[in-house]
SERO-4910 file (N, C-alpha, C, O; in steps of 0.05 Angstrom, whole numbers):
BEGIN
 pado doro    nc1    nc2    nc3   cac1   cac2   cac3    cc1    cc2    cc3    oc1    oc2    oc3
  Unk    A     18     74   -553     -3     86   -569      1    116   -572    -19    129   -579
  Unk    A     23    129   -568     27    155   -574     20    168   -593     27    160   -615
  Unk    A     11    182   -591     -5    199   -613      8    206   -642     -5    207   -663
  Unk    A     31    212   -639     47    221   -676     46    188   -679     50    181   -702
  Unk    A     42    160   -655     42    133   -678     15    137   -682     12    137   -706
  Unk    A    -13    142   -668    -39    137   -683    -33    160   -711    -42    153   -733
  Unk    A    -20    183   -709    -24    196   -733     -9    187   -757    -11    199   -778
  Unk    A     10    158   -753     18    151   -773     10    128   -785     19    120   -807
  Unk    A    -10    115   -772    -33     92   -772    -48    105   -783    -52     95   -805
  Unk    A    -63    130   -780    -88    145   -796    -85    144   -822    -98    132   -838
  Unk    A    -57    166   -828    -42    167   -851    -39    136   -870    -47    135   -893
  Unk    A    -26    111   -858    -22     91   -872    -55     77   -881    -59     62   -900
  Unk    A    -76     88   -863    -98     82   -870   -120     98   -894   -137     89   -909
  Unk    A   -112    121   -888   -117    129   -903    -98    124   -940   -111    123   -961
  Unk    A    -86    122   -939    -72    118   -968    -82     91   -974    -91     89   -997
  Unk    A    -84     72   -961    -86     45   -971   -128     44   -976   -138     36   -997
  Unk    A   -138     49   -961   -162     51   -969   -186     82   -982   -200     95   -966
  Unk    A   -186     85  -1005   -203    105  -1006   -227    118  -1003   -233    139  -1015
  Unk    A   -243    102   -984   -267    105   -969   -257    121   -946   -273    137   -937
  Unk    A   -235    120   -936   -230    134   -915   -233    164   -915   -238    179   -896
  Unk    A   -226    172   -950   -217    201   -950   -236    225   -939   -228    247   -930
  Unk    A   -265    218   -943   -281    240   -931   -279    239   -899   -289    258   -888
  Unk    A   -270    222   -884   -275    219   -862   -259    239   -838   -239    253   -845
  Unk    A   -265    239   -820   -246    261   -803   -217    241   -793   -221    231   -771
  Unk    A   -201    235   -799   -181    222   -791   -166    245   -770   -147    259   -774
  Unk    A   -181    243   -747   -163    267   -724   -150    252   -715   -146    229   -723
  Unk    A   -135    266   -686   -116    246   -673   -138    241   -640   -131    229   -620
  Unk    A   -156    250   -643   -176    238   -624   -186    212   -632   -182    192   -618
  Unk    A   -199    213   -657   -205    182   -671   -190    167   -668   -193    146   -656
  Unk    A   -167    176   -681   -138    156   -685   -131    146   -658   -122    123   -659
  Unk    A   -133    156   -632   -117    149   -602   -148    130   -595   -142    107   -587
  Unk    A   -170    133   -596   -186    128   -595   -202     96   -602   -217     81   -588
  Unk    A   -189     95   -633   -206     72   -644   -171     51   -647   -166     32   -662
  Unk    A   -156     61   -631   -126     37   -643   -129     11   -632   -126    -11   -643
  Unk    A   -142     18   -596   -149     -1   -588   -126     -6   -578   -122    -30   -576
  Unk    A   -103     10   -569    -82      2   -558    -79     15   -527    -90     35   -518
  Unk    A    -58     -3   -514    -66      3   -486    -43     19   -479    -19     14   -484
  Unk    A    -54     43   -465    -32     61   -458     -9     53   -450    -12     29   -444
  Unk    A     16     61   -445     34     55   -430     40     81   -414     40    104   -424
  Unk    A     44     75   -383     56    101   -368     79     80   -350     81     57   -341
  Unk    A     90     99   -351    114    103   -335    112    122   -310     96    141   -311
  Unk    A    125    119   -291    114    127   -259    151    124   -248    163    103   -245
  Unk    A    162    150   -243    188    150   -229    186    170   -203    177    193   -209
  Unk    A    190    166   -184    200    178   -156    223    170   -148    238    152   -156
  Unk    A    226    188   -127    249    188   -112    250    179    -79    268    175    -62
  Unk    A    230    180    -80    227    180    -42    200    160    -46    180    172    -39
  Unk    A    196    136    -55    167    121    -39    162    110    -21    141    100    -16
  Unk    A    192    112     -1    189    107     27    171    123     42    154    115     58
  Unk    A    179    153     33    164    170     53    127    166     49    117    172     27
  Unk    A    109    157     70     80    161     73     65    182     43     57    178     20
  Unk    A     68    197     56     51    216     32     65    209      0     53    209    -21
  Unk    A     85    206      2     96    192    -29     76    164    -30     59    161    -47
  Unk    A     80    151    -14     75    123    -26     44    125    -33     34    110    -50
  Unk    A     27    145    -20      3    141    -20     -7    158    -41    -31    160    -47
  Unk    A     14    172    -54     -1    193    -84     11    169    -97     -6    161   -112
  Unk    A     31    155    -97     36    146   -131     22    119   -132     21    108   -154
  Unk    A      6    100    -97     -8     93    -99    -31     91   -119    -37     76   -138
  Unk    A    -46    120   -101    -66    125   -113    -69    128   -146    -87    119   -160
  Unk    A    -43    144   -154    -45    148   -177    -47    118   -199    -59    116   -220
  Unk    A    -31     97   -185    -31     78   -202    -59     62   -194    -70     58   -215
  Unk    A    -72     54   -174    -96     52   -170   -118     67   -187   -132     51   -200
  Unk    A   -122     85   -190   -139     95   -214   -132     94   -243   -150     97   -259
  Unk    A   -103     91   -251    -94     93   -281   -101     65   -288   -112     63   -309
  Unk    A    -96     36   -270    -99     19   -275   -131      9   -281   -136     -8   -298
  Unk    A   -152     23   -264   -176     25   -266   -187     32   -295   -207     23   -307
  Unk    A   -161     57   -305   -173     65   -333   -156     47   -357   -151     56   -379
  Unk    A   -147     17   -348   -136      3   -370   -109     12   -381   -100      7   -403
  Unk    A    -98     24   -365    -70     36   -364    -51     13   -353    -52      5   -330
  Unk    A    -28      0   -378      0    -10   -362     12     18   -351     19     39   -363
  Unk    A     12      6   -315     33     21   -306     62     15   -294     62     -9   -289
  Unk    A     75     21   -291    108     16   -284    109     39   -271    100     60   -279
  Unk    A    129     32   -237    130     44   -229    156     46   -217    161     29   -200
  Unk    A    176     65   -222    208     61   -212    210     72   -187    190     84   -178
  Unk    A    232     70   -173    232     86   -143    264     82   -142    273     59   -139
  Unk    A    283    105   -146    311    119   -138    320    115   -125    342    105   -127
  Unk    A    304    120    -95    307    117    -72    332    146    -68    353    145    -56
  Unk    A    321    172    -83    342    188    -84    363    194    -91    380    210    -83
  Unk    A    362    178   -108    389    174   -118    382    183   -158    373    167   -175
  Unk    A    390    210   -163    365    219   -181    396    210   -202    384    214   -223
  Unk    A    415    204   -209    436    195   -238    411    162   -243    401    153   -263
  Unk    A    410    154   -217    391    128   -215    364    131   -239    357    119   -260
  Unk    A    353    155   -220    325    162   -232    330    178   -260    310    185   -271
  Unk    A    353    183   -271    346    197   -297    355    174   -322    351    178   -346
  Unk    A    368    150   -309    366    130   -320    345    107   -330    340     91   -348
  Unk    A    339    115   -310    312     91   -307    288    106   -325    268     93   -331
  Unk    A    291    139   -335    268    152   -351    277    149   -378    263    146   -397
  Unk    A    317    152   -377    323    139   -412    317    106   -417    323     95   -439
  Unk    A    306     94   -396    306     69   -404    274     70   -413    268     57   -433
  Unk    A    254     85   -399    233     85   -404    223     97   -439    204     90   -454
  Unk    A    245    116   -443    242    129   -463    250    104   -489    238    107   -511
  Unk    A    263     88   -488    276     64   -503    252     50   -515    246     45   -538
  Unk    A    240     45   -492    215     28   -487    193     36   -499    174     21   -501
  Unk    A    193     66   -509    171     84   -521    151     82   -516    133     78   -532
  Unk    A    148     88   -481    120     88   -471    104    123   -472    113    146   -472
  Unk    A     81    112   -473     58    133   -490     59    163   -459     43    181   -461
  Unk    A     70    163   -443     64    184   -424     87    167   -396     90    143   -390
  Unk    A     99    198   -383    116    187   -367     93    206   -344     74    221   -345
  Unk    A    113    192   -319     97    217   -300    119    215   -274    130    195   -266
  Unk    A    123    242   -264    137    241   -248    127    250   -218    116    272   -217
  Unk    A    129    235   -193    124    237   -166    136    245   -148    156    235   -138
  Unk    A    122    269   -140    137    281   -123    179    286   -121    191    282   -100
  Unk    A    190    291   -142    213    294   -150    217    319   -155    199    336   -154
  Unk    A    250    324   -162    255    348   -167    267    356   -187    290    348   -190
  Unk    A    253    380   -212    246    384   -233    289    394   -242    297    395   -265
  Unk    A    300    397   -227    321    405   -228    336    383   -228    350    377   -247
  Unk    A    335    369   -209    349    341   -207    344    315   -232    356    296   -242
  Unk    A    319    329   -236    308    300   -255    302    312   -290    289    302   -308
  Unk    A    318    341   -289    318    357   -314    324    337   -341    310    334   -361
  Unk    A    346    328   -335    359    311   -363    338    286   -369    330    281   -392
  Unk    A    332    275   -352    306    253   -363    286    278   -377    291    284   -400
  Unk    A    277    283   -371    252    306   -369    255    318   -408    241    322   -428
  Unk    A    285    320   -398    291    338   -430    284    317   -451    267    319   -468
  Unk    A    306    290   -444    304    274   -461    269    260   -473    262    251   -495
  Unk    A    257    263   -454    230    254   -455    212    279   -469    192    272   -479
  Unk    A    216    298   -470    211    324   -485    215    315   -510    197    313   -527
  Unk    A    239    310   -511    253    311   -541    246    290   -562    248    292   -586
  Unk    A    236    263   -542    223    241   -560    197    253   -557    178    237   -557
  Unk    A    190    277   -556    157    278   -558    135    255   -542    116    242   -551
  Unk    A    146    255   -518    128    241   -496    126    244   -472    141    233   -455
  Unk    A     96    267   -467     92    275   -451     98    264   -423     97    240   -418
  Unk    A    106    285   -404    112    288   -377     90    306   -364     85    330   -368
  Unk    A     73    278   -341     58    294   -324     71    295   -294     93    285   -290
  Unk    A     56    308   -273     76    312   -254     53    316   -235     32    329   -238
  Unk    A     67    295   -203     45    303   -183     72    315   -161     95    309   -163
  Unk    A     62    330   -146     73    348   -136    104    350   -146    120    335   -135
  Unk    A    113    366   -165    145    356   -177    148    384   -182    161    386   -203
  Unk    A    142    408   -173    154    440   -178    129    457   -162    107    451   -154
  Unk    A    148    481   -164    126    506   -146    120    520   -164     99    534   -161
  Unk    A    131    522   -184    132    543   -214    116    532   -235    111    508   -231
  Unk    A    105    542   -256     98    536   -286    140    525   -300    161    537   -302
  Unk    A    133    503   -305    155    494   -320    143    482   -351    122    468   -354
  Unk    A    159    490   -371    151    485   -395    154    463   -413    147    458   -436
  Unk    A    170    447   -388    167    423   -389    158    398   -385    166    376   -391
  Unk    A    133    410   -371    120    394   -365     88    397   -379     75    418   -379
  Unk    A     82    375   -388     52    376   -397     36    383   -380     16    395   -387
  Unk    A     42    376   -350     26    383   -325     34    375   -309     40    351   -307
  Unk    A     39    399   -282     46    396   -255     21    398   -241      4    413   -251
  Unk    A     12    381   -213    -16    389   -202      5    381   -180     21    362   -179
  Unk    A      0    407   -161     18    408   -138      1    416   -116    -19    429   -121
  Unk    A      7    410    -88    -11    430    -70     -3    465    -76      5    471    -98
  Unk    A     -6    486    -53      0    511    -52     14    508    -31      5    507     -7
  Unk    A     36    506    -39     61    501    -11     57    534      3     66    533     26
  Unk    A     50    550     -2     44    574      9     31    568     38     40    567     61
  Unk    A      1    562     22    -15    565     41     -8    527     62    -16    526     85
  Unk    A     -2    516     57      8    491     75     32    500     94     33    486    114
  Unk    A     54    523     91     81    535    107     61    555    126     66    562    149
  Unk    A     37    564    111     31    591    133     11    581    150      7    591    172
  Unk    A     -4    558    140    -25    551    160     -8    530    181    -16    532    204
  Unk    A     11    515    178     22    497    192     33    525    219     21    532    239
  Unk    A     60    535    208     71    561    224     48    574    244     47    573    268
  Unk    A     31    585    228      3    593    249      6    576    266      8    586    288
  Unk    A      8    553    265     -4    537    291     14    546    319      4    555    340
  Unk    A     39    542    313     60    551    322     63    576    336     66    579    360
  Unk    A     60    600    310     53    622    322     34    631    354     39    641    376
  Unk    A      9    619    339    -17    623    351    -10    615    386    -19    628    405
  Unk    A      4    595    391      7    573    410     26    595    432     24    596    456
  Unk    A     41    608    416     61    623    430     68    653    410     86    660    394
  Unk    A     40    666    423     46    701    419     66    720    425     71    742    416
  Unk    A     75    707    441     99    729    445    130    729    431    150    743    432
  Unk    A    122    705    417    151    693    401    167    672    409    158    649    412
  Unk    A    192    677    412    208    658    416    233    638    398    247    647    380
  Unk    A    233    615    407    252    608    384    250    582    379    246    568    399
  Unk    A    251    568    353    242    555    339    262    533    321    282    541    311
  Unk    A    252    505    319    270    495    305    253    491    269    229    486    265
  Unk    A    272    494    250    259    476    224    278    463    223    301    466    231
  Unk    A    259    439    206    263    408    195    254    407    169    232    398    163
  Unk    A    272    418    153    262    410    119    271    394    106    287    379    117
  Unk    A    267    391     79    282    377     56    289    383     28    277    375      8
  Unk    A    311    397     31    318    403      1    310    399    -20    301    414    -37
  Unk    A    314    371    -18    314    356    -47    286    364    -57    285    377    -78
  Unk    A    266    358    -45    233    366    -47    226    388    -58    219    403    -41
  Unk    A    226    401    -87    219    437    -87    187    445    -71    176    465    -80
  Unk    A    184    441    -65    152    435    -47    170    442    -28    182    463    -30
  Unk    A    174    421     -2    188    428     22    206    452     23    204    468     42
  Unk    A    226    456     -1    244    477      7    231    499     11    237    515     29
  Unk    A    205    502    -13    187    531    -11    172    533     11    169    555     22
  Unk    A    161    510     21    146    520     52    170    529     70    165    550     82
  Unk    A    194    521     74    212    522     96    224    550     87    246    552     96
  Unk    A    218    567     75    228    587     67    206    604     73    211    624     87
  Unk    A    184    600     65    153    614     75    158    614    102    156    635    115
  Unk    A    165    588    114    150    594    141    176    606    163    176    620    183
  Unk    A    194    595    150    222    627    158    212    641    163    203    646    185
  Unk    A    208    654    143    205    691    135    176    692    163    181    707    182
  Unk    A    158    683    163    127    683    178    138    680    210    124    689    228
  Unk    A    163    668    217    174    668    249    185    685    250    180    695    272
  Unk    A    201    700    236    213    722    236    199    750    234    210    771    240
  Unk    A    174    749    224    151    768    223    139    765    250    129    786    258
  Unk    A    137    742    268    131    744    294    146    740    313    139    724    330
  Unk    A    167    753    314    173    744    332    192    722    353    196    720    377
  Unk    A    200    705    324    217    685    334    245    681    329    259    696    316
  Unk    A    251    663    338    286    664    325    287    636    311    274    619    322
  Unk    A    297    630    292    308    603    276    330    600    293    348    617    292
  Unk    A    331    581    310    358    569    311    363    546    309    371    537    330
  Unk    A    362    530    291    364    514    273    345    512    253    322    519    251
  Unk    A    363    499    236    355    485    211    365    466    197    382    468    180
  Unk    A    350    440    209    362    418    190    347    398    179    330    384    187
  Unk    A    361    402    150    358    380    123    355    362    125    376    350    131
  Unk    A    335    347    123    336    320    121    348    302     99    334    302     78
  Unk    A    367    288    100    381    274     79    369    253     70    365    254     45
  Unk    A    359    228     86    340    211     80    322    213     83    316    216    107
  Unk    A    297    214     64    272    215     64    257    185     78    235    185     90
  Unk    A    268    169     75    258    145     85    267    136    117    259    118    133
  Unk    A    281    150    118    292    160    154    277    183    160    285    190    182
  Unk    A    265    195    154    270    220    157    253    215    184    258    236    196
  Unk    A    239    204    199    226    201    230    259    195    241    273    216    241
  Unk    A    268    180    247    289    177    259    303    190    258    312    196    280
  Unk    A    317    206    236    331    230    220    326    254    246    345    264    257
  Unk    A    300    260    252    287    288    255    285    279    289    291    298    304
  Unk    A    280    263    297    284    244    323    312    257    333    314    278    346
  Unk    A    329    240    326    358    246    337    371    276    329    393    283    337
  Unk    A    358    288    314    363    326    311    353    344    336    362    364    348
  Unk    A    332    330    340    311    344    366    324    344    390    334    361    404
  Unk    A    320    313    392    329    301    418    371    309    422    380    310    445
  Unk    A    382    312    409    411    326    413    406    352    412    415    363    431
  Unk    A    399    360    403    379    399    421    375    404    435    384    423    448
  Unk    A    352    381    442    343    379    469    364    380    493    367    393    513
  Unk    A    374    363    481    405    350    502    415    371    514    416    377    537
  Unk    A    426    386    485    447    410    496    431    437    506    443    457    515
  Unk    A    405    433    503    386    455    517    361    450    519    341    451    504
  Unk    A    368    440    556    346    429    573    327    450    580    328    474    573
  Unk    A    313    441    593    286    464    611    283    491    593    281    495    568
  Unk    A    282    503    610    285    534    604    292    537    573    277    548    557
  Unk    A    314    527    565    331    535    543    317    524    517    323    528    493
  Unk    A    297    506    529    285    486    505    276    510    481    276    533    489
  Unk    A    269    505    458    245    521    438    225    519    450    218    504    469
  Unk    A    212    542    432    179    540    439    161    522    424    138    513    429
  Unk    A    186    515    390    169    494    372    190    492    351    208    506    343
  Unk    A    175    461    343    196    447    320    177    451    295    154    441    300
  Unk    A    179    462    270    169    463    249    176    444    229    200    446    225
  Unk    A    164    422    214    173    404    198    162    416    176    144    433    177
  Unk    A    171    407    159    164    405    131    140    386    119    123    390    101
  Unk    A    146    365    135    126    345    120    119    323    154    137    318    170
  Unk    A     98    315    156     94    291    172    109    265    192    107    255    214
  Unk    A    125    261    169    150    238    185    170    254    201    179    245    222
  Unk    A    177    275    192    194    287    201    178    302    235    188    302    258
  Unk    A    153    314    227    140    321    258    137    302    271    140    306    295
  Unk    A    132    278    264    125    259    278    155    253    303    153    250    328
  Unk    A    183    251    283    208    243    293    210    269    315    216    263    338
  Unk    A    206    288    311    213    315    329    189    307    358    194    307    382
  Unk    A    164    302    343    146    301    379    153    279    401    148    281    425
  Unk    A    170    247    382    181    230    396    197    244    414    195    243    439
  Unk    A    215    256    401    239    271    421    230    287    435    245    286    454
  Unk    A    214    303    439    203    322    457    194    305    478    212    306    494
  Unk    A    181    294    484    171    265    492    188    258    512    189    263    536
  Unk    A    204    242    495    218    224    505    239    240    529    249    227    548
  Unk    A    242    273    524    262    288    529    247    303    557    257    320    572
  Unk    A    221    290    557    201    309    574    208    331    576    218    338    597
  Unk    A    204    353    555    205    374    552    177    383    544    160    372    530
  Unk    A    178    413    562    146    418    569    147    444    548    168    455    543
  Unk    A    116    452    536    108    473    520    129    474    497    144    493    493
  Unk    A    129    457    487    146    458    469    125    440    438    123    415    437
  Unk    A    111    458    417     99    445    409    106    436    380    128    444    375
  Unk    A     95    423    361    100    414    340     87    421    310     62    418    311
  Unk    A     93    428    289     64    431    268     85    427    241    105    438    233
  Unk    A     68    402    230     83    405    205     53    395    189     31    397    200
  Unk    A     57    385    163     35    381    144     45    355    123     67    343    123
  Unk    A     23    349    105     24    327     90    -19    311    106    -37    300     94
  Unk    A    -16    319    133    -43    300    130    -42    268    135    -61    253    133
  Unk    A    -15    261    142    -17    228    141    -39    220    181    -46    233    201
  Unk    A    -42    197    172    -62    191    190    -46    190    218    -57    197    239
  Unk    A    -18    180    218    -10    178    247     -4    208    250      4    214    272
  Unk    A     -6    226    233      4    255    245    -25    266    264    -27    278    285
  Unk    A    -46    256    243    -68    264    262    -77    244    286    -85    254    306
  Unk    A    -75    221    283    -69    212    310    -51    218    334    -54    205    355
  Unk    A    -34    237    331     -8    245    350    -34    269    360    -46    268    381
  Unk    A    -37    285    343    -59    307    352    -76    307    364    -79    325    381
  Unk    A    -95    285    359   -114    269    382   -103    275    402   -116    288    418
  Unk    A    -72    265    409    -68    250    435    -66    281    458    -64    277    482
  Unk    A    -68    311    446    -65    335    462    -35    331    464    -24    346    481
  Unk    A    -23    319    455      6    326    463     22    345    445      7    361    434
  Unk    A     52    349    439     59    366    426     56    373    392     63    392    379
  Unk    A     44    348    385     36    344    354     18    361    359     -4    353    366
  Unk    A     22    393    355     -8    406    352    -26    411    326    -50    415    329
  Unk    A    -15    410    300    -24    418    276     -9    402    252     13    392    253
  Unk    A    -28    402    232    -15    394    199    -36    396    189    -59    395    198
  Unk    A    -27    400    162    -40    405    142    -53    382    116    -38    376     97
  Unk    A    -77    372    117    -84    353     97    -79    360     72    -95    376     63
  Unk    A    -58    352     56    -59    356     30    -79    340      9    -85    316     11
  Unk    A    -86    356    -10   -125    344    -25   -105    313    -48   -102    314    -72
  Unk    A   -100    304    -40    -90    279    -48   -107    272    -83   -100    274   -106
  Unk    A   -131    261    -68   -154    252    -91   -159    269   -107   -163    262   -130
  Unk    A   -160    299    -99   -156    320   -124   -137    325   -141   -140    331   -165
  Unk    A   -115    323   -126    -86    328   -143    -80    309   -168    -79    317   -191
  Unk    A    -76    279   -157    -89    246   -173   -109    249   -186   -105    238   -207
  Unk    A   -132    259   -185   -159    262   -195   -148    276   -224   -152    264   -245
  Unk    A   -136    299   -223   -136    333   -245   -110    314   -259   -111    316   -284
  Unk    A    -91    299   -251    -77    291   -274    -82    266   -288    -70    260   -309
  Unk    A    -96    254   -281   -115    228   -288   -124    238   -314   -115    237   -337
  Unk    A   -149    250   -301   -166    258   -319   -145    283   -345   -151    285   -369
  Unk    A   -132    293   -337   -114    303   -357   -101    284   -382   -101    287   -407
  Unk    A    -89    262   -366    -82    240   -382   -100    224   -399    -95    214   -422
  Unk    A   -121    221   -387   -148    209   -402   -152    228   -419   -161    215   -439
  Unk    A   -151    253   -426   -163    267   -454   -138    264   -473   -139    260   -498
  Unk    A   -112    266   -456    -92    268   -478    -91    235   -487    -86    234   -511
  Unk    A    -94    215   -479    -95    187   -498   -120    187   -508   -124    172   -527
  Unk    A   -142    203   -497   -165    206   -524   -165    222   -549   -174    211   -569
  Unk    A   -158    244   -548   -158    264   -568   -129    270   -579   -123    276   -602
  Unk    A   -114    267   -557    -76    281   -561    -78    307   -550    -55    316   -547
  Unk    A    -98    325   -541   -108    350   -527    -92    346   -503    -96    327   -487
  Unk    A    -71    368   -499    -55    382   -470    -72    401   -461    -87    414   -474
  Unk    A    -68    402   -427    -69    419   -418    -71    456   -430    -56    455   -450
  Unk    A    -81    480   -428    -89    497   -430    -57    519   -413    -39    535   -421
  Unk    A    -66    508   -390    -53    522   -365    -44    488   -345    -59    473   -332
  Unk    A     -2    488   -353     10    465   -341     17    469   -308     32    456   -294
  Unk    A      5    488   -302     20    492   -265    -12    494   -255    -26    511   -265
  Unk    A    -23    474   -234    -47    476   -223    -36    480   -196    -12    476   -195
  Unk    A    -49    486   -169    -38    486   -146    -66    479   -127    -87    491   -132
  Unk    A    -64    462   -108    -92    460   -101    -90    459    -62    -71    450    -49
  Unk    A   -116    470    -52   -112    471    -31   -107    459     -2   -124    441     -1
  Unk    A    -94    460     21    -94    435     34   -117    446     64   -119    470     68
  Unk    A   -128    431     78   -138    436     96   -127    425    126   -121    402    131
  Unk    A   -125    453    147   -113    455    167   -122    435    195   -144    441    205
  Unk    A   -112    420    204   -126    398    231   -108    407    245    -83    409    241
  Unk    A   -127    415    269   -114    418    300   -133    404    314   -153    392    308
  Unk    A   -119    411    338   -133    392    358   -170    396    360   -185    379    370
  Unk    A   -178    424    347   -205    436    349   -226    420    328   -250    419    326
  Unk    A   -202    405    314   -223    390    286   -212    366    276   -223    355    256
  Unk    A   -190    353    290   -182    327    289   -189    301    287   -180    283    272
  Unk    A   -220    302    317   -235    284    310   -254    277    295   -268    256    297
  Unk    A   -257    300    274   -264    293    253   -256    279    223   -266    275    201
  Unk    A   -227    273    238   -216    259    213   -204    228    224   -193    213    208
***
């Protein structure tokens, strides 16, 4: 039901009957009265990882609520995969694509081509920037999610020290916190000595597991860090196993995303000390409802880069969640 087809239904309606002509033939009426059922399209790259599965969840849980066919592809990272699977969608001439948590660089050539047939691209966490390619990004503020997680870290150990990160490239989200929260250990105090990428997102607990724990290995007691910084949840989670398992003491943990076993680790007072809830239902909520005016009226966005806030759980406010 894409909008230049209701404007060419208006148009054929209008010519063939002339009662129509005083009437407002907009493209709000036209998307409006076709009576046709949206089509979206839904591509990621990672729906293994928790916080993926549970935005594009959600997202299709409410689109389907609003009478939306949805389809939903998954890469599995493998983005020649995923920019195929958006020219296939584009074939198919569905009324709105949307992309999850992916990367605006990696997944450019779909993106273009879907530009170019004139069919909008919305986006849940998929850039840190205003891109003009997108009808709408609604992303957290990877800012404030790198500086409140790091605080934790910080706070835990004033005098500094030294520190592991655990990011993920591929993610433009992840790369920008792991770059934030660099620069914020190095403003206090600490040393990076390491940093490693996570390659599989759907490993990425085991991935971040066996990075720790061979750290650990080669520097016991004394030598241990003061803390492992993740990027996202699965990955803190794989780092507090190894601490653990490595019985290594004061050595603490803080990454973000908000998933429920991260705040369950926190409960437990052990090295999971902090993460950050990302506003999930808001993020899903602002492009929903974005999409609902554009298959009502054909009306975009104003301002396409939204950023929204996440809230900080430590052990002081945990059991409240």
């Amino acid at each position: 039901m894409r909008i230049n087809k209701m404007f060419a239904l208006a148009a054929t309606a209008l010519t063939g009957t002339l009662t129509l002509t005083g009437c407002g033939g907009d493209a709000a009426e036209s998307a409006a009265d076709s009576g046709d059922t949206p089509q979206v399209a839904v591509f990621t790259a990672s729906y293994a990882t928790p916080a993926v599965k549970l935005g594009v969840d959600m997202f299709e849980d409410q689109a389907t609520e609003k009478g939306w066919e949805v389809s939903v592809s998954d890469s599995a990272n493998d983005y020649n995969k995923l920019n195929a699977q958006v020219q296939d969608a584009i074939s198919r001439d569905v009324d709105a694509i949307v992309m999850g948590y992916t990367s605006q660089e990696k997944a450019s050539l779909g993106i273009r081509a879907a530009n170019e047939a004139d069919i909008p691209v919305f986006a849940i966490d998929a850039g840190v920037e205003p891109w003009d390619q997108y009808t709408l990004n609604v992303t957290s503020d990877n800012t404030q999610l790198a500086t409140d997680s790091a605080q934790a870290i910080i706070e835990a150990n004033p005098d500094g020290g030294q520190v592991l990160l655990i990011g993920w490239d591929s993610h433009p989200g992840i790369r920008a916190r792991t770059v934030v929260a660099e620069q914020l250990f190095a403003e206090n105090g600490f040393e990076v000595v390491g940093n490693h990428q996570i390659q599989s997102p759907a490993a990425a607990q085991e991935e971040a597991l066996t990075y720790v724990q061979d750290y650990l290995q080669a520097h016991p007691g004394q030598d241990a860090p003061e803390g492992v910084w993740a990027g996202f949840d699965a990955a803190g989670l794989g780092a507090t196993q190894a601490i653990e398992s490595a019985g290594a003491q004061d050595v603490v943990v803080a990454s973000m995303n908000g998933d429920d076993f991260a705040i369950e680790e926190i409960k437990k007072d052990g090295p999971f000390v902090a993460t950050v809830l990302q506003d999930w239902p808001t993020i899903i909520g602002k492009v929903v409802t974005s999409m609902d005016t554009y298959f009502t009226d054909g009306s975009r966005p104003e301002t396409n880069h939204v950023e929204v806030p996440g809230t900080p759980i430590t052990r002081e406010n945990a059991s409240q969640y």
